[in-house]
PDB file of N, CA, C and O in Angstrom:
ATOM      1  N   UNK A   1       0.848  -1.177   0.000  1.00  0.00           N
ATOM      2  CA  UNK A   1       0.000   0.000   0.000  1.00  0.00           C
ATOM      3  C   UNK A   1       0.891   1.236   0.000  1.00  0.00           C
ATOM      4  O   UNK A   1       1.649   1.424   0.952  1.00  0.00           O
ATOM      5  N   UNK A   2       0.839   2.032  -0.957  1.00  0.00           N
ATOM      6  CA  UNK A   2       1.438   3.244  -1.094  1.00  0.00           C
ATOM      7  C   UNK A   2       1.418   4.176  -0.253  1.00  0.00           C
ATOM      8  O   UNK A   2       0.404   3.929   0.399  1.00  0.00           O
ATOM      9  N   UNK A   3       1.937   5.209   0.218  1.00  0.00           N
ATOM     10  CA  UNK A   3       1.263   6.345   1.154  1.00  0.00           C
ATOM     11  C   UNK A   3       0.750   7.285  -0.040  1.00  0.00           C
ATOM     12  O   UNK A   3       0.842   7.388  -1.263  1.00  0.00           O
ATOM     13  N   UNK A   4       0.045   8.023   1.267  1.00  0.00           N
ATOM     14  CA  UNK A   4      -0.797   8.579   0.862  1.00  0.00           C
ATOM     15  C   UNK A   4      -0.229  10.122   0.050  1.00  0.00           C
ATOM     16  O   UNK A   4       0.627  10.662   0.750  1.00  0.00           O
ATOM     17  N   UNK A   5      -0.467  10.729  -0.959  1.00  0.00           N
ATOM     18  CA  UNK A   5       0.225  12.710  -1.073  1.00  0.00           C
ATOM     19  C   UNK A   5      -0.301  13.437  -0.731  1.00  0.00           C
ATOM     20  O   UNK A   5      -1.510  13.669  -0.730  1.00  0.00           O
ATOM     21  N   UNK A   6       0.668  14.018  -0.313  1.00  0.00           N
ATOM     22  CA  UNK A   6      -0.285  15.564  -0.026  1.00  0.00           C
ATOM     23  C   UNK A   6      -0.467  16.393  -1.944  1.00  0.00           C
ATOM     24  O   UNK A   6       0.307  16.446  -2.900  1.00  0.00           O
ATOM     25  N   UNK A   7      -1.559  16.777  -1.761  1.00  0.00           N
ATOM     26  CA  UNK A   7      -2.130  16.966  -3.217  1.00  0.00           C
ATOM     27  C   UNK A   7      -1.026  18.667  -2.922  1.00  0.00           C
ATOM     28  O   UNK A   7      -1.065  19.264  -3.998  1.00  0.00           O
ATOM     29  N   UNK A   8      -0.514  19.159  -2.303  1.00  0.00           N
ATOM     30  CA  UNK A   8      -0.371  20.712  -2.162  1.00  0.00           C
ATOM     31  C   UNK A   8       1.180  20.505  -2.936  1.00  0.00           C
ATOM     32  O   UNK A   8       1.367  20.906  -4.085  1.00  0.00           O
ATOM     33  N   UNK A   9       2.124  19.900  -2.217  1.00  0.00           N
ATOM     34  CA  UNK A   9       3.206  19.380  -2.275  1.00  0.00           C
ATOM     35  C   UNK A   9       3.822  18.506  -3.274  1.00  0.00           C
ATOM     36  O   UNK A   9       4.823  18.722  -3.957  1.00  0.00           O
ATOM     37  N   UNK A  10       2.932  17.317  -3.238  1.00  0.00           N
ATOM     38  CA  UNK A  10       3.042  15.753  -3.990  1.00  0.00           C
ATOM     39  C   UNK A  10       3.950  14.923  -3.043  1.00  0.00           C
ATOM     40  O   UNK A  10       4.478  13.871  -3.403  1.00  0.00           O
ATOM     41  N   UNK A  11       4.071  15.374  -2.022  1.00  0.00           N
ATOM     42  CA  UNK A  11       5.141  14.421  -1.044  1.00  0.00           C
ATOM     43  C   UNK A  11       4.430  13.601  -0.750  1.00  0.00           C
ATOM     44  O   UNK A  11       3.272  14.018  -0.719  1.00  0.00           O
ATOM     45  N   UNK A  12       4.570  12.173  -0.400  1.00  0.00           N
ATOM     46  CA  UNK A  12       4.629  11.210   0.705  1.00  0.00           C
ATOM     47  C   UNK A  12       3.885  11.668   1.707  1.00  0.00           C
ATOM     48  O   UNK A  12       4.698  12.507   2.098  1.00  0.00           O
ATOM     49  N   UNK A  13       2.946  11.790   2.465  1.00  0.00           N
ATOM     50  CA  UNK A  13       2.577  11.804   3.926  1.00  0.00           C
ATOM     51  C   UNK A  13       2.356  10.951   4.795  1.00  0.00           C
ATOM     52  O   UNK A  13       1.549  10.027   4.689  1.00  0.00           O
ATOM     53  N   UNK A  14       3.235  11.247   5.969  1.00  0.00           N
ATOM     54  CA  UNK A  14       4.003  10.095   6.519  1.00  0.00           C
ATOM     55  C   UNK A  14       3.793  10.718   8.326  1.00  0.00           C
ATOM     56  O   UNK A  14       3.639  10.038   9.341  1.00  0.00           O
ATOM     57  N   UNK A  15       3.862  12.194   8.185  1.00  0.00           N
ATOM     58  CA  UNK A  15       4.243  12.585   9.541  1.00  0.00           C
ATOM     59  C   UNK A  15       3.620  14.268   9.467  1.00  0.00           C
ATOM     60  O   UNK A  15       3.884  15.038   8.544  1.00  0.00           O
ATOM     61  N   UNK A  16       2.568  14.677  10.906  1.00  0.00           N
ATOM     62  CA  UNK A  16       2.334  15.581  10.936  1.00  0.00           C
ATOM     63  C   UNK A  16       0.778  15.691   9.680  1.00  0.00           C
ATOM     64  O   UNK A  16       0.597  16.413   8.700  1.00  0.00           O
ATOM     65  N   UNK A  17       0.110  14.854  10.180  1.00  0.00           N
ATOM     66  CA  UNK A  17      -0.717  14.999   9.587  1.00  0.00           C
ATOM     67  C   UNK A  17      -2.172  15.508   9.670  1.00  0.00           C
ATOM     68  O   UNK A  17      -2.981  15.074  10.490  1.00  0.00           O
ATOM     69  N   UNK A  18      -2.432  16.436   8.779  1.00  0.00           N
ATOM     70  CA  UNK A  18      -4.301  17.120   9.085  1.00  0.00           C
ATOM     71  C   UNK A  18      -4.882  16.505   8.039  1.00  0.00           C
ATOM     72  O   UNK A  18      -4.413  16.115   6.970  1.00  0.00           O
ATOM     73  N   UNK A  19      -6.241  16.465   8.609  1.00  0.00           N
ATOM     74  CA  UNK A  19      -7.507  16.426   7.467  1.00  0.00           C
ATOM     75  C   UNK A  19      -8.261  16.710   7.456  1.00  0.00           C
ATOM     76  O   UNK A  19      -8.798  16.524   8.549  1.00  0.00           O
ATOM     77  N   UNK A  20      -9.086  17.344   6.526  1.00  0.00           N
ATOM     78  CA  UNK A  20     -10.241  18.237   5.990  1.00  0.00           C
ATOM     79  C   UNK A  20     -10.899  18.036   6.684  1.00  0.00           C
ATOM     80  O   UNK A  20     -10.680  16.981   7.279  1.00  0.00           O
ATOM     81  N   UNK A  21     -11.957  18.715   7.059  1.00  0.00           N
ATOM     82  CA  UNK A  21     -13.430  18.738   8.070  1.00  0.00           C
ATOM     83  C   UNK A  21     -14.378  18.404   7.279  1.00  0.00           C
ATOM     84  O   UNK A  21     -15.281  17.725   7.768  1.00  0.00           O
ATOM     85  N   UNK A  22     -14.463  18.816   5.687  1.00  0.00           N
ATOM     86  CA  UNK A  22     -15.562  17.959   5.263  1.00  0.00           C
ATOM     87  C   UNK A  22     -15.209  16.983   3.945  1.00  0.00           C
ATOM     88  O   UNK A  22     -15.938  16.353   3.177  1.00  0.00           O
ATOM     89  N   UNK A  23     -13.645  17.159   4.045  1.00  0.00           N
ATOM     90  CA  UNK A  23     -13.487  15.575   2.695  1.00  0.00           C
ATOM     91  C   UNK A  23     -12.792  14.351   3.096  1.00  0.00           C
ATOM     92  O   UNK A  23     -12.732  13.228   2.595  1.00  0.00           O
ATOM     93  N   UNK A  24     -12.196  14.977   4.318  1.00  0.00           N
ATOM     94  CA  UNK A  24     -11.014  14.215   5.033  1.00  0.00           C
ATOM     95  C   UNK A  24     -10.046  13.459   4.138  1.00  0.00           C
ATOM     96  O   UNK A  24      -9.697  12.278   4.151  1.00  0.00           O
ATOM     97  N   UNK A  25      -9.648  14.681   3.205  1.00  0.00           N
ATOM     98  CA  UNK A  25      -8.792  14.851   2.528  1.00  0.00           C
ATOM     99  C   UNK A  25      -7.016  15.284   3.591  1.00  0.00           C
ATOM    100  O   UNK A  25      -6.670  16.372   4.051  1.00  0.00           O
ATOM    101  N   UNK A  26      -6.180  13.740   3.653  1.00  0.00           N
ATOM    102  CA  UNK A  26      -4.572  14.336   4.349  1.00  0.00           C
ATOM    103  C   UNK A  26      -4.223  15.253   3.010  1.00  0.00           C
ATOM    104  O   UNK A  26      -4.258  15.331   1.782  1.00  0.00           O
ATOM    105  N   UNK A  27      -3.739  16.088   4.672  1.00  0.00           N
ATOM    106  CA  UNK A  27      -2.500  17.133   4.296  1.00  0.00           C
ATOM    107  C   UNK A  27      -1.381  17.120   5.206  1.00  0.00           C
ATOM    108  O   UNK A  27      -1.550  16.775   6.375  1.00  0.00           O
ATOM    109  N   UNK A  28       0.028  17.553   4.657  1.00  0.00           N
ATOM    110  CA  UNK A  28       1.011  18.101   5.577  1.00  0.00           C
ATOM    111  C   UNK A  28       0.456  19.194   6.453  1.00  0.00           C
ATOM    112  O   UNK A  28      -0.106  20.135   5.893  1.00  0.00           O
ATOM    113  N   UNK A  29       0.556  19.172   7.827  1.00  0.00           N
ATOM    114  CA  UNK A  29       0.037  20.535   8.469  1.00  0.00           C
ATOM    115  C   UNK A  29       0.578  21.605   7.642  1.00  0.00           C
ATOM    116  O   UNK A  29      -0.272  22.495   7.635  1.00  0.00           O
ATOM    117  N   UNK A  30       1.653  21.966   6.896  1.00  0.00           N
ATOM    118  CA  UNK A  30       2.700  23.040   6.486  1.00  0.00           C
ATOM    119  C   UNK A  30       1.855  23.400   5.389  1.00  0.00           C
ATOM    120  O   UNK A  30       1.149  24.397   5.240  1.00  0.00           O
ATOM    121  N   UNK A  31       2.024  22.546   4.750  1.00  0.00           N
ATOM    122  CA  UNK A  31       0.703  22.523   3.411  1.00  0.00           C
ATOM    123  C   UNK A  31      -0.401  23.468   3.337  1.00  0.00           C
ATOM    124  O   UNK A  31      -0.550  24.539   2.749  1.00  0.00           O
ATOM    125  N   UNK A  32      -1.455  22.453   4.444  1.00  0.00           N
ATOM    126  CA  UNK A  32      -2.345  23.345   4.644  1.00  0.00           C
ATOM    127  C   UNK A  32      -2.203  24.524   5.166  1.00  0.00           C
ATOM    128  O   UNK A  32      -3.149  25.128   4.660  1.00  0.00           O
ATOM    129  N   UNK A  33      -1.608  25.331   5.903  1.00  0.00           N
ATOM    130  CA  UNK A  33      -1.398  26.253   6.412  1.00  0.00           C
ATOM    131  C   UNK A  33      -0.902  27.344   4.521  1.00  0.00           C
ATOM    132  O   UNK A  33      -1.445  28.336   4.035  1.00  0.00           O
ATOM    133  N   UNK A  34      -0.103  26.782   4.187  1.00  0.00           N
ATOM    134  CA  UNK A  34       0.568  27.385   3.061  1.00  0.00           C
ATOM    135  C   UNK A  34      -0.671  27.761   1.879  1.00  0.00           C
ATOM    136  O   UNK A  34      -0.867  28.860   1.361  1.00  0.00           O
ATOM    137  N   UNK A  35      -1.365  26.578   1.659  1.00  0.00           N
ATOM    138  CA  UNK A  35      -2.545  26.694   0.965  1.00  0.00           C
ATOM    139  C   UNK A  35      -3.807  27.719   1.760  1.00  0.00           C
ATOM    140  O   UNK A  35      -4.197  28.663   1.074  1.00  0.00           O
ATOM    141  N   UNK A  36      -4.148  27.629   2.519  1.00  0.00           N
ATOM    142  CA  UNK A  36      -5.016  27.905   3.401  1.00  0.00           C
ATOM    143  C   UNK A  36      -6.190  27.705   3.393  1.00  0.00           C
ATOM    144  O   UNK A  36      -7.041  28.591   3.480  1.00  0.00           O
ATOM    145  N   UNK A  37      -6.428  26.376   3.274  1.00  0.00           N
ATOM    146  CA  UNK A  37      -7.666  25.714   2.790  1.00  0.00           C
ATOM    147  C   UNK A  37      -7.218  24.124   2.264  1.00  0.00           C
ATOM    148  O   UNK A  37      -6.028  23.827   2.154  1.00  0.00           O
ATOM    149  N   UNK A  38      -8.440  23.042   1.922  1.00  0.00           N
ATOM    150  CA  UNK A  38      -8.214  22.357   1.661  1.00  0.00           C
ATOM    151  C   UNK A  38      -8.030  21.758   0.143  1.00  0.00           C
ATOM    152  O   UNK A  38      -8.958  21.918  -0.649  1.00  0.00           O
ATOM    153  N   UNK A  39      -6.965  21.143  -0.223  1.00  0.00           N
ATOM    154  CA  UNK A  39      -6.695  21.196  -1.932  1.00  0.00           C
ATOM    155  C   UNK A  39      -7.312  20.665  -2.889  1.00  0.00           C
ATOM    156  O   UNK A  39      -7.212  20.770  -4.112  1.00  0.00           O
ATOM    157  N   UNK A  40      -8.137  19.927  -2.034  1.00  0.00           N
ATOM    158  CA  UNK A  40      -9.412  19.413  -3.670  1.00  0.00           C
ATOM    159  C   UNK A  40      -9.874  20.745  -4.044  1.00  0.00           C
ATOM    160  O   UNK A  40      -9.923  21.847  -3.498  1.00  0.00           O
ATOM    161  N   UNK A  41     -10.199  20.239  -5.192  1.00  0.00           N
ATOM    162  CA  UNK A  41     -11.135  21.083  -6.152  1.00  0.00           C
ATOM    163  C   UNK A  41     -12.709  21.166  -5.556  1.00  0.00           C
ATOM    164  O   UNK A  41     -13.541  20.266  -5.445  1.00  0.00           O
ATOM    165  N   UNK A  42     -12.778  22.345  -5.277  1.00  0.00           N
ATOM    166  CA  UNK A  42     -14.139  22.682  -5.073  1.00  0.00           C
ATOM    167  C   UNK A  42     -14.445  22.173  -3.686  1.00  0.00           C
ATOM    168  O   UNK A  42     -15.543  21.644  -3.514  1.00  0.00           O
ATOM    169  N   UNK A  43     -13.905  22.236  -3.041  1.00  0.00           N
ATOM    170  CA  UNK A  43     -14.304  21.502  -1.429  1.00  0.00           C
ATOM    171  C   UNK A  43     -13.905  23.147  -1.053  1.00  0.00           C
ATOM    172  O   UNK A  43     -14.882  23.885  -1.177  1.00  0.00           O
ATOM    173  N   UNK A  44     -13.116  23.580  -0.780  1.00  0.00           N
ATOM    174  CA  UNK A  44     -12.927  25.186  -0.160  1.00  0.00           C
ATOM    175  C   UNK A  44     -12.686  25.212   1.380  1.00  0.00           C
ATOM    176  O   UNK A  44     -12.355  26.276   1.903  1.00  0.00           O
ATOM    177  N   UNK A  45     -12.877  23.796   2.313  1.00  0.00           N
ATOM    178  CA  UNK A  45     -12.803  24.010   3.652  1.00  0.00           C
ATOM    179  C   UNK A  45     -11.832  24.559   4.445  1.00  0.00           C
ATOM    180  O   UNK A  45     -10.715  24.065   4.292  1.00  0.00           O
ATOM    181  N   UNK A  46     -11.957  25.613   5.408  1.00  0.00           N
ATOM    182  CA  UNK A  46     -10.316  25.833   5.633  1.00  0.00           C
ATOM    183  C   UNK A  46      -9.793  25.870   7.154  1.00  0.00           C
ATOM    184  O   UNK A  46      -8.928  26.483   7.780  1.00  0.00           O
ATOM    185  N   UNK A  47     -11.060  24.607   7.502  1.00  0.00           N
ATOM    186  CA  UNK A  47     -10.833  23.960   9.029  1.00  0.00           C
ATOM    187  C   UNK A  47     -10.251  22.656   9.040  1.00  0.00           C
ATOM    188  O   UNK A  47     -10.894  21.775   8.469  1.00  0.00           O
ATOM    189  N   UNK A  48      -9.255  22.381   9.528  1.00  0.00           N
ATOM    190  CA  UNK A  48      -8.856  20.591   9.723  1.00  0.00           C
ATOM    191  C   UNK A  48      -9.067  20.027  11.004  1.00  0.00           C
ATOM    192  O   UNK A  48      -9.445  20.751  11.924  1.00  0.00           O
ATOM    193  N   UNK A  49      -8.874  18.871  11.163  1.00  0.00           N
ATOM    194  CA  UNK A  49      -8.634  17.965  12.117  1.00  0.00           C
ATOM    195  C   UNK A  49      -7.510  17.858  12.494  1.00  0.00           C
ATOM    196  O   UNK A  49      -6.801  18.283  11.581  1.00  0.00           O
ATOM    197  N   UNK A  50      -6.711  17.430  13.585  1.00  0.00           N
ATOM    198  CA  UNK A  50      -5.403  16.261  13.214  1.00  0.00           C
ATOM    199  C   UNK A  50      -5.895  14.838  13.614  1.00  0.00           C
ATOM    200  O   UNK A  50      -6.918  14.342  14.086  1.00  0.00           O
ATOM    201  N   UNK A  51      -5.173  14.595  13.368  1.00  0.00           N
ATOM    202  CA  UNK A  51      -5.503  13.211  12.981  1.00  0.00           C
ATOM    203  C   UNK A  51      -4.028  11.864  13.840  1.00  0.00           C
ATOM    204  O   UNK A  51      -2.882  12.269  14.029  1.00  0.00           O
ATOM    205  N   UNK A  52      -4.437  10.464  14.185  1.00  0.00           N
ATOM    206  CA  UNK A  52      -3.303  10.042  15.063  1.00  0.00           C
ATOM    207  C   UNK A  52      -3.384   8.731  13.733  1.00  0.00           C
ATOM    208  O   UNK A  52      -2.500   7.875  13.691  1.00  0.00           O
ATOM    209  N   UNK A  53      -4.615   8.735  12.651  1.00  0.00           N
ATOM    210  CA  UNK A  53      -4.528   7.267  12.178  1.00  0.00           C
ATOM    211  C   UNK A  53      -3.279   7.628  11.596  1.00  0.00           C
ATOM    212  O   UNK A  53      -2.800   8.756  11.707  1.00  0.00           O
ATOM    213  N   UNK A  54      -2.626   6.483  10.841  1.00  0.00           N
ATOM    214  CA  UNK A  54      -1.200   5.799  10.183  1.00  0.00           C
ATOM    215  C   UNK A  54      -1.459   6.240   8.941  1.00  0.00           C
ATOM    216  O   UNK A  54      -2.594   6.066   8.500  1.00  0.00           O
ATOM    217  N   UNK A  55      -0.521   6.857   8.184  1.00  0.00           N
ATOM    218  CA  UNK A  55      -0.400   7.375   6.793  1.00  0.00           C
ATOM    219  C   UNK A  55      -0.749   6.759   5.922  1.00  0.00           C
ATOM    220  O   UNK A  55      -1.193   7.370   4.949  1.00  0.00           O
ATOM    221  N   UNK A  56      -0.690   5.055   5.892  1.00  0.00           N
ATOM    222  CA  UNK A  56      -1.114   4.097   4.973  1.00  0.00           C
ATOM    223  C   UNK A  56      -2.385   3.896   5.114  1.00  0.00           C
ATOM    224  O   UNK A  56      -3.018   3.201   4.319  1.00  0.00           O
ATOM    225  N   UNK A  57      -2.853   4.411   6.022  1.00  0.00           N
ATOM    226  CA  UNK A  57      -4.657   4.055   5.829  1.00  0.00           C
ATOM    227  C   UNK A  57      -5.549   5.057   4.983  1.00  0.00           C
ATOM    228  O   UNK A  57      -6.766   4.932   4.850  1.00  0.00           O
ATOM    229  N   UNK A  58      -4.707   6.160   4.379  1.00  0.00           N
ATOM    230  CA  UNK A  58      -5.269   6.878   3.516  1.00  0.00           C
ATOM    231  C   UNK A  58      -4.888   6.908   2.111  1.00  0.00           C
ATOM    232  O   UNK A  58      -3.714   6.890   1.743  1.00  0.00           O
ATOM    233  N   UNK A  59      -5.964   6.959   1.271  1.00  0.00           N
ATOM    234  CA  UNK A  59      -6.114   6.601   0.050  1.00  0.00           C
ATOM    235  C   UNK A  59      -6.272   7.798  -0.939  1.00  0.00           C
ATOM    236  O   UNK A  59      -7.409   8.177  -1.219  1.00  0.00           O
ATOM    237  N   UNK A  60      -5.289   8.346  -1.425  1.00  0.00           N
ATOM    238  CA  UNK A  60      -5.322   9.797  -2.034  1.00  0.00           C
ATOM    239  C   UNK A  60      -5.510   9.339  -3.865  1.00  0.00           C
ATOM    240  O   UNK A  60      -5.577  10.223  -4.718  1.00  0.00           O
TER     241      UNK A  60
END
């Protein structure tokens, strides 16, 4: 199972991870902060979670 990317970046996300409030879409915290909002298309949310699950359980 691959990890998961951060769509902002294209890195690996592995460590330090948020997700969207309404796609629960991972991001790098840095990311999101940099973006300021969440990076799908058309979602616009620009509240996260953090999150403790394991990087491989997300499916980008």
């Amino acid at each position: 199972l691959a990890p998961a990317k951060c769509r902002v970046c294209g890195d690996g996300i592995d460590v330090d991870i948020v997700v969207c409030r309404r796609c629960n879409t991972p991001h790098h915290r840095e990311c999101w902060h940099y973006n300021g909002a969440c990076s799908t298309y058309g979602c616009g949310e620009t509240r996260f979670d953090e999150t403790k699950r394991p990087a491989a359980s997300f499916r980008t």
